[in-house]
C-alpha positions as CSV (number, residue, x, y, z in Angstrom):
1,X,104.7,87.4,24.3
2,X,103.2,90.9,22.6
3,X,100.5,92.5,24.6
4,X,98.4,95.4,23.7
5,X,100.2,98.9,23.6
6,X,98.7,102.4,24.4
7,X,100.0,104.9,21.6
8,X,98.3,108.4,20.9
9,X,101.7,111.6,20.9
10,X,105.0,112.2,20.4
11,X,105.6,112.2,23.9
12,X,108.7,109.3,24.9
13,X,109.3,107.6,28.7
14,X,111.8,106.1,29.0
15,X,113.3,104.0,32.4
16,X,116.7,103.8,33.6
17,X,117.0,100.7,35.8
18,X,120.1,100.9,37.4
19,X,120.0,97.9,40.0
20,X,116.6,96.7,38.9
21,X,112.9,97.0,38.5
22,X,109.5,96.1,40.8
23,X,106.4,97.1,40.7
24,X,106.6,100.0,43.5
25,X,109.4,101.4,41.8
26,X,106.9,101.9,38.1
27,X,104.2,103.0,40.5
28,X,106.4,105.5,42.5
29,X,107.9,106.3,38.6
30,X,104.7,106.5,36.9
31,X,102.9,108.8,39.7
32,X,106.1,111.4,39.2
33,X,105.8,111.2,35.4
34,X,101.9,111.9,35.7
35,X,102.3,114.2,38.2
36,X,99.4,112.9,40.1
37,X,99.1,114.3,43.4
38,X,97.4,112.8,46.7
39,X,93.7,113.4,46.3
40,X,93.9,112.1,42.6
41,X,95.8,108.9,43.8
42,X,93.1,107.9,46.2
43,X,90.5,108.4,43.7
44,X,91.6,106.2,41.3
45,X,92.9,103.6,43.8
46,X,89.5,103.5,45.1
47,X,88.5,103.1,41.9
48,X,90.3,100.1,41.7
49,X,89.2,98.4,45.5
50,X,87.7,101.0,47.6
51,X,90.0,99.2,50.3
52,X,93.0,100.6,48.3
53,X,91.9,104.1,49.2
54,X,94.8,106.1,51.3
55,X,97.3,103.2,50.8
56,X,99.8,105.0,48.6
57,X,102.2,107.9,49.4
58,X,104.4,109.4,47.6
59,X,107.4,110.5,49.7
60,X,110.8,111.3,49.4
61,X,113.5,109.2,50.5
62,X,117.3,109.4,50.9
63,X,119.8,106.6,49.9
64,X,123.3,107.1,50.1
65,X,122.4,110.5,50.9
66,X,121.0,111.2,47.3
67,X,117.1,112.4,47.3
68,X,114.9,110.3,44.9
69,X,111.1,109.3,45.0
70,X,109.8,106.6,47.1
71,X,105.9,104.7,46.8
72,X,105.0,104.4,50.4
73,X,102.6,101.8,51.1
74,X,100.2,100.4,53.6
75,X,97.6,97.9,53.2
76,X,94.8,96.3,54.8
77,X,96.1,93.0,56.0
78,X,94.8,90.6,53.3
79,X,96.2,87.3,52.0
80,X,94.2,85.7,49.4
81,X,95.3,83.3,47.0
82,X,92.9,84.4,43.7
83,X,93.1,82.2,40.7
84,X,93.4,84.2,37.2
85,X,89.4,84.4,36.7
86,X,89.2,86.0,40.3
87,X,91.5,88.8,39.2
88,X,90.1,89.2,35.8
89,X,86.7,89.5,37.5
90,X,87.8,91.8,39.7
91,X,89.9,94.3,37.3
92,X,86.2,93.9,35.0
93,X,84.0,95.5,38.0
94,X,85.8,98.3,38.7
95,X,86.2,101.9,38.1
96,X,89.6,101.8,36.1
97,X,89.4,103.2,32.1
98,X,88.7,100.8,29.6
99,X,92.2,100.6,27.9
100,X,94.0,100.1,31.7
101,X,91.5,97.6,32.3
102,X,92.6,95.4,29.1
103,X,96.5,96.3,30.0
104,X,95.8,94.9,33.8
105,X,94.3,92.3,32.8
106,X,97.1,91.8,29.8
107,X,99.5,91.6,32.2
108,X,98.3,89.5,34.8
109,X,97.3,86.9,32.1
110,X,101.0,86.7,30.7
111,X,102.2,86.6,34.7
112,X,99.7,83.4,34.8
113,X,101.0,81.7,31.6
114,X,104.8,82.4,32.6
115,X,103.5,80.8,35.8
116,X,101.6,77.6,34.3
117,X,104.5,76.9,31.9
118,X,107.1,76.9,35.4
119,X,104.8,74.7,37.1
120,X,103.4,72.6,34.2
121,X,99.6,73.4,34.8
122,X,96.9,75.8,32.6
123,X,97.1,79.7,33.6
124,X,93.5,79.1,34.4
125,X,94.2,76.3,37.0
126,X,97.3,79.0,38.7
127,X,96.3,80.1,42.1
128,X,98.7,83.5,42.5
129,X,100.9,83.7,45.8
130,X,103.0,86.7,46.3
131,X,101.7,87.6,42.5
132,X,97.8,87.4,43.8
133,X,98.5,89.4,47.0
134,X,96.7,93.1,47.5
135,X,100.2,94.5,46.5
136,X,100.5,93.3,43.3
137,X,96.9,94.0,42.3
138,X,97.7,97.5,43.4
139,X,100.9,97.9,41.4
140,X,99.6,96.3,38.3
141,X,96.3,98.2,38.0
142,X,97.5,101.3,39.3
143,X,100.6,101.2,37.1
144,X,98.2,100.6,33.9
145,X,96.0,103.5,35.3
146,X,98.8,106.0,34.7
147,X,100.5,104.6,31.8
148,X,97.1,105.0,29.7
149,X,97.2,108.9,31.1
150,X,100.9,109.3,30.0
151,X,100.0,107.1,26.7
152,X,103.7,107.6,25.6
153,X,104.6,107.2,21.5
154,X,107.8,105.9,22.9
155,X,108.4,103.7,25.6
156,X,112.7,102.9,26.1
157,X,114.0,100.5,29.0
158,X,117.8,100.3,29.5
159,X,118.7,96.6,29.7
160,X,117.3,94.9,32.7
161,X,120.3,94.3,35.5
162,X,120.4,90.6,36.9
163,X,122.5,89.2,39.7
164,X,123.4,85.8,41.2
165,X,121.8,84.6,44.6
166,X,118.7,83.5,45.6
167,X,114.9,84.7,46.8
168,X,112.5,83.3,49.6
169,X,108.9,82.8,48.1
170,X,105.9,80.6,48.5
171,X,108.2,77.9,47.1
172,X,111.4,78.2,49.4
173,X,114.0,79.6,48.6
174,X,114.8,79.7,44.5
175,X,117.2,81.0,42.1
176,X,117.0,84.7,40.6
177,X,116.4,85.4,38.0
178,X,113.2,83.6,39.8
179,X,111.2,81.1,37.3
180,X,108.4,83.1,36.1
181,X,110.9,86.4,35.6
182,X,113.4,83.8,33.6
183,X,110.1,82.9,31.3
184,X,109.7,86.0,30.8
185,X,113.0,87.5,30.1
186,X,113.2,85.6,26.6
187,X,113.6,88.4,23.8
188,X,114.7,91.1,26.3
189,X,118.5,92.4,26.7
190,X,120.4,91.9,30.2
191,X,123.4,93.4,31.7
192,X,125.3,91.7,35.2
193,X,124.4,93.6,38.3
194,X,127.5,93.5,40.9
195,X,125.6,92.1,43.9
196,X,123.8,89.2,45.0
197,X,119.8,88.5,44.9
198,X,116.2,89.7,43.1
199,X,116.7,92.7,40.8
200,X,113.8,92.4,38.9
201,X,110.1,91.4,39.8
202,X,107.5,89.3,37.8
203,X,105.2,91.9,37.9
204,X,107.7,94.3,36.8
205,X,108.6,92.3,33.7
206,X,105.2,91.6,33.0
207,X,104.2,95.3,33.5
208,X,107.3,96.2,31.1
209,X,105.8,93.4,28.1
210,X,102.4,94.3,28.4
211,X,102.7,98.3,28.4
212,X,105.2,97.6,25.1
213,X,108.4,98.6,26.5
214,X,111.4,98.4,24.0
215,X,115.1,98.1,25.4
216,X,117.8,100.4,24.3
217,X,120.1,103.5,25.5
218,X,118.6,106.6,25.8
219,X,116.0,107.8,23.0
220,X,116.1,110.9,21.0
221,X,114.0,113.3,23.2
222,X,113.9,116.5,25.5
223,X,113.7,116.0,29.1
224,X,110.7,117.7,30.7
225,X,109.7,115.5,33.7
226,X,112.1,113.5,35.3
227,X,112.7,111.5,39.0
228,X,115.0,109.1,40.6
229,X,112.9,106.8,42.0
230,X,113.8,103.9,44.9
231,X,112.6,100.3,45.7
232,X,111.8,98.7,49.1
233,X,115.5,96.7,48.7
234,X,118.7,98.0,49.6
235,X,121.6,96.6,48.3
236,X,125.1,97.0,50.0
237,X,126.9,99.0,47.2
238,X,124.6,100.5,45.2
239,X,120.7,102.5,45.3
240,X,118.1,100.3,44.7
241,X,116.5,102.5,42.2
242,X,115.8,103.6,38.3
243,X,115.9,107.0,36.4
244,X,112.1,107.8,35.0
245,X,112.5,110.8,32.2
246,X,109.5,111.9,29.5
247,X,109.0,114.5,27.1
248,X,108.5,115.0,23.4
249,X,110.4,113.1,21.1
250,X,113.8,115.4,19.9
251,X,115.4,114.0,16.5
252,X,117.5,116.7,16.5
């Protein structure tokens, strides 16, 4: 499922996952790795939805009394179901750069296919739940936003961490890896993660496809931005989070 990839230096990013990946965490990531700081933020959420204005902060957070990087956020309350052309619609009329509109609307296209092939419909006849929500929109096009500023030569994933359990959706509760992330996984390498429930997010996976993530240990490269950045989840034995780094490639 190739999507379109955003390529123009030397510079490499690379993500650690350590008990997983969602789309908060590659916002929170992606905002350290930019460096992009409050007033900027709103700018180009309200480039987005001028609702989206103010909704994300930045903040630090302890786990486990370790300091990382956390994406506060708070939205308008809003629950629409949007079918694919909604969203594609929506991503067209705004504000975001050309190449971050194609990778939004990339990603949400594979997230409808993974979808239509799970439920045995046309991505065009999917109507998106958790996927369609204010949230996601956020992640996804904010996500693209920055990774088309960072435009990384090089972008490295360590394999994604899955566990046993189950997750409460539109659907009831469900199996993880959930349907549309199991569709999606195909091609990518895993690794057990010692705890029960969702490690990894659709949009996440999605995100990670369309912005043309490979998966391997750490590249070649020198270090000169890095964060430990932590998701919403907490797991009993272990911080929720993943290890952003970037800088210029380093073959030694």
């Amino acid at each position: 499922m190739p999507c379109e990839n955003v390529k123009q230096n030397d510079r490499v990013l690379t993500i650690r996952a350590h008990s997983g990946l969602s789309g908060d965490i590659l916002l929170a990531g992606l905002l350290r790795m930019t460096e992009t700081g409050e007033a900027e933020t709103d700018r180009l959420l309200s480039a987005i939805l001028p609702e989206l204005s103010g909704t994300v902060r930045l903040t630090k957070r302890q786990v486990n009394h370790i300091g990382g990087w956390f994406a506060e956020v708070a939205l308008p309350h809003q629950h629409e179901h949007r079918t694919l052309a909604d969203i594609v619609a929506l991503i067209a009329a705004s504000g975001m750069d050309d190449a971050a509109k194609r990778l939004a609307t990339d990603t949400f296209t594979l997230l409808a296919t993974a979808e239509a092939a799970v439920h045995e419909k046309k991505p065009e006849d999917i109507h998106f739940h958790e996927v369609g929500a204010l949230d996601s929109i956020l992640d996804i096009c904010m996500s693209c936003e920055l990774f088309t500023r960072l435009a990384p030569a090089r972008f490295v994933v360590s394999p994604l961490p899955l566990a046993d359990g189950g997750v409460a959706c539109a659907h009831g509760i469900i199996p993880v890896p959930a349907p549309a992330v199991l569709e999606l996984l195909e091609g990518i390498p895993v690794r057990p993660f010692p705890d029960d429930g969702e490690t990894i997010t659709p949009t996440a996976v999605a995100l990670l496809r369309c912005l043309g993530a490979t998966f391997g240990p750490w590249p070649a490269m020198r270090v000169e931005r890095r964060a430990l950045v932590y998701g919403t989840r907490v797991f009993a034995n272990a911080p929720n989070g993943a290890i952003f780094a970037c800088g210029p490639r380093d073959d030694g």
